[in-house]
C-alpha positions as CSV (number, residue, x, y, z in Angstrom):
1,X,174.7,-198.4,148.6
2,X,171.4,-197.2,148.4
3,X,169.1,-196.9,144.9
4,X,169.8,-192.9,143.3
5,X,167.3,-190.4,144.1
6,X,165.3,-189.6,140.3
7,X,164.7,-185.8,139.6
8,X,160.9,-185.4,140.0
9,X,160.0,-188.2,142.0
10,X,158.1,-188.0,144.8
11,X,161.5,-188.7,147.0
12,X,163.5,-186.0,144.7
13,X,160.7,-183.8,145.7
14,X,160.5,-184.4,149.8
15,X,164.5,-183.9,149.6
16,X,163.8,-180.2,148.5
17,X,160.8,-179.2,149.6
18,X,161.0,-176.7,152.7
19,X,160.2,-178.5,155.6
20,X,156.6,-177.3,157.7
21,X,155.5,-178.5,160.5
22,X,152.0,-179.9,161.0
23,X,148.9,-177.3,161.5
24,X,148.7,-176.9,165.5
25,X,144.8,-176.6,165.3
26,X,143.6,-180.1,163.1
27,X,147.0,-181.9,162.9
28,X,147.2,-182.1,159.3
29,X,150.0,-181.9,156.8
30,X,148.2,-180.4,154.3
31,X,150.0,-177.2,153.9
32,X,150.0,-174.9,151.0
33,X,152.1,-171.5,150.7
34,X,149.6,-168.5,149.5
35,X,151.3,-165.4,147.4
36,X,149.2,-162.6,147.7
37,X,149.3,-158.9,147.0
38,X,151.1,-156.2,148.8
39,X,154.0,-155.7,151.1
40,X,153.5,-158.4,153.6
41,X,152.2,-161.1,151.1
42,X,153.4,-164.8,151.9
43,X,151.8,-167.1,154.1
44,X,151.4,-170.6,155.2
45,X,147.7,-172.2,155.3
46,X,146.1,-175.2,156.2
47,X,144.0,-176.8,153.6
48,X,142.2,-179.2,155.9
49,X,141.0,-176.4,158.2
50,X,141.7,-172.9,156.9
51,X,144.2,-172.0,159.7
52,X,147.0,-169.6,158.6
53,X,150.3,-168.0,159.6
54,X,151.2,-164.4,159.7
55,X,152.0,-162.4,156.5
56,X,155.5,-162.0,156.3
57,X,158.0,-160.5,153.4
58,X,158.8,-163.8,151.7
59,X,158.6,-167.3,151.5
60,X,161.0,-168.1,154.0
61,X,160.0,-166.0,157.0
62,X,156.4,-167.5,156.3
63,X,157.6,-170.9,156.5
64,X,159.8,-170.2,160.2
65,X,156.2,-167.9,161.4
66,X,154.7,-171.6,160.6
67,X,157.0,-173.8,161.8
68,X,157.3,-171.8,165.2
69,X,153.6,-171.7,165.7
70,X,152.7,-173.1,169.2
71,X,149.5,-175.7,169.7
72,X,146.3,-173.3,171.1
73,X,145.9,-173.7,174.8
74,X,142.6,-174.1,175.5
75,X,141.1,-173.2,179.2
């Protein structure tokens, strides 16, 4: 058997923390969800390079704009 997960430990916290995928323009996993004001207020932004998501309702559809977010095509 495998040692028990501990409530607030950093493996607790990976186990429930929504999953994002990395920031298509620098790569980085340093994500952070922004609340703002308004109808359309939740957003996913990278705090490596700025890049965010679309504004969406709530948390959730912010996350899913993120996570389906395609790499840029450059020409």
């Amino acid at each position: 058997m495998s040692d028990p997960i501990v409530f607030g430990t950093p493996a607790a916290n990976e186990l429930v923390r929504p999953h994002l995928e990395m920031c298509p323009f620098c790569g980085s996993g340093a994500l952070i969800e922004r609340i703002g004001n308004g109808f359309l207020n939740h957003w996913v932004q990278c705090d490596e390079c700025g890049a965010h998501g679309p504004a969406r309702r709530n948390a959730e559809q912010a996350r899913a704009s993120w996570n389906e977010r395609k790499a840029p095509q450059y020409r």
